[in-house]
C-alpha positions, 0 to 999 in steps of 0.5 A: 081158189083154182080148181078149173080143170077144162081150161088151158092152164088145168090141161097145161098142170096135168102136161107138166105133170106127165113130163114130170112123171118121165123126168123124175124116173130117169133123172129125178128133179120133177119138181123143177117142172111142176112148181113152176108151171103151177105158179104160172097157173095162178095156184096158191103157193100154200097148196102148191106144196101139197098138191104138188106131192100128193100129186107125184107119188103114185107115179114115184110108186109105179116107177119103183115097181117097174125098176124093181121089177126090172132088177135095178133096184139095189133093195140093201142099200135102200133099205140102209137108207130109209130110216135115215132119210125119215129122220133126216127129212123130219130135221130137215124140217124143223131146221127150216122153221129155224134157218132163213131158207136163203141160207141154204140157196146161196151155199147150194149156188156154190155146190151145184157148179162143182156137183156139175163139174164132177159129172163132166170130169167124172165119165165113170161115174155110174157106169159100172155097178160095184156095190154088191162087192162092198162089206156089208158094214161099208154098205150100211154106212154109206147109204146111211149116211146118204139118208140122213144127209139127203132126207134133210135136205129134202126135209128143208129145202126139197128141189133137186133131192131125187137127183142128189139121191141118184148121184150119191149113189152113183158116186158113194154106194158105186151103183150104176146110174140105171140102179142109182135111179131105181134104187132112189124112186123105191126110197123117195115112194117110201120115205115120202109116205108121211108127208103126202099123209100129212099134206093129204090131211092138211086141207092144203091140197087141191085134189080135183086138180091133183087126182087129174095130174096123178093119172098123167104123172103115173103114165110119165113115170111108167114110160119114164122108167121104161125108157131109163132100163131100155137105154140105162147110162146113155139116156140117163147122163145127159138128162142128169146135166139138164136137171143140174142146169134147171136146178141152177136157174132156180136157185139163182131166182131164188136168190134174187128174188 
């Protein structure tokens, strides 16, 4: 089992980690990083999953705080949201044991591209914040509806959730991308309780590994948050199409392989 970490591939897992951190802070998608590397690593793909999440919500945590503390965490619409996206996430999982997963990257090749093209035809996509002139009941059910929808996504299929997330919110709660990103990193710290406890219990997680990749992931996430408040929009878009791209690589793998 690998459970090396003074080598090049445990010092290459806390790297990816750190850069993770920066990423999932501004844009979310952290996983397309971590995965991967821990893959090349030579890293049980049964304990991939749970170190992988043991791993990044302590950093998902510190990033809500610093966006909550920086006043762009919109607390209404995440707290609309979060009992959705539990019970989403818990469907979402038990429609995976129950639908082939190639079902759903083939029908996510065909939404990625039209998820891109709105981001590029779109230039006012969360570049003004409107939510808080919404009826309440609007509100509610709009992010509700973002929960239950993308708790099952992530609950099924997990890669790209936390960039869903913040184009949802962008898109349908009219939040600036800035607050999109803070109000998403204060979801995904709490929606992902259960499922860091039961992987925590599970015996599926390297934890000699995944203590050292939190202290990276933590730091990443902090400058990650910081960077995404300081430069808002600007920082935040390009980063958006990046992940997008990465996201498209590997739903095509996926389906090839």
């Amino acid at each position: 089992m690998y459970t090396d970490l003074i080598s090049i591939r445990g010092l290459l897992c806390c790297l990816a980690f750190f850069f993770a951190g920066i990423v999932d802070s501004i844009s979310g998608g952290g996983g397309l990083i971590t995965i991967p590397v821990m893959l090349a690593a030579g890293i049980p793909v049964h304990y991939i999953t749970g170190t992988n999440q043991c791993s990044a919500w302590l950093g998902t945590g510190v990033a809500a705080y610093k966006f909550w503390r920086g006043g762009q965490v919109h607390l209404r619409a995440a707290l609309y949201t979060l009992p959705f996206a539990v019970v989403g996430s818990f469907c979402g999982a038990r429609l995976n044991l129950m639908v082939p997963e190639r079902w759903l990257t083939l029908f996510m090749l065909g939404m990625v591209p039209v998820i891109a093209l709105l981001m590029l035809f779109d230039r006012d996509l969360g570049a003004a914040d409107r939510a808080d002139g919404q009826p309440r009941a609007s509100l509610a059910l709009r992010a509700g509806a973002i929960g239950l929808v993308l708790g099952a996504y992530q609950g099924f299929y997990g890669p790209g959730s936390g960039l869903f997330f913040v184009l949802a919110y962008a898109a349908l709660v009219k939040l600036s991308l800035v607050r999109a990103t803070g109000t998403t990193r204060f979801v995904l710290a709490i929606a992902s309780v259960t499922s860091v406890l039961t992987y925590a219990f599970s015996g599926m997680v390297l934890w000699r590994l995944a203590l050292a990749a939190t202290a990276f992931n933590v730091a990443g996430s902090y400058l990650g948050a910081a960077l995404a408040i300081k430069k808002g929009g600007r920082l935040i878009r390009p980063l958006l199409f990046g992940v997008v791209a990465l996201l498209l690589v590997k739903l095509a793998a996926d389906a090839l392989t």
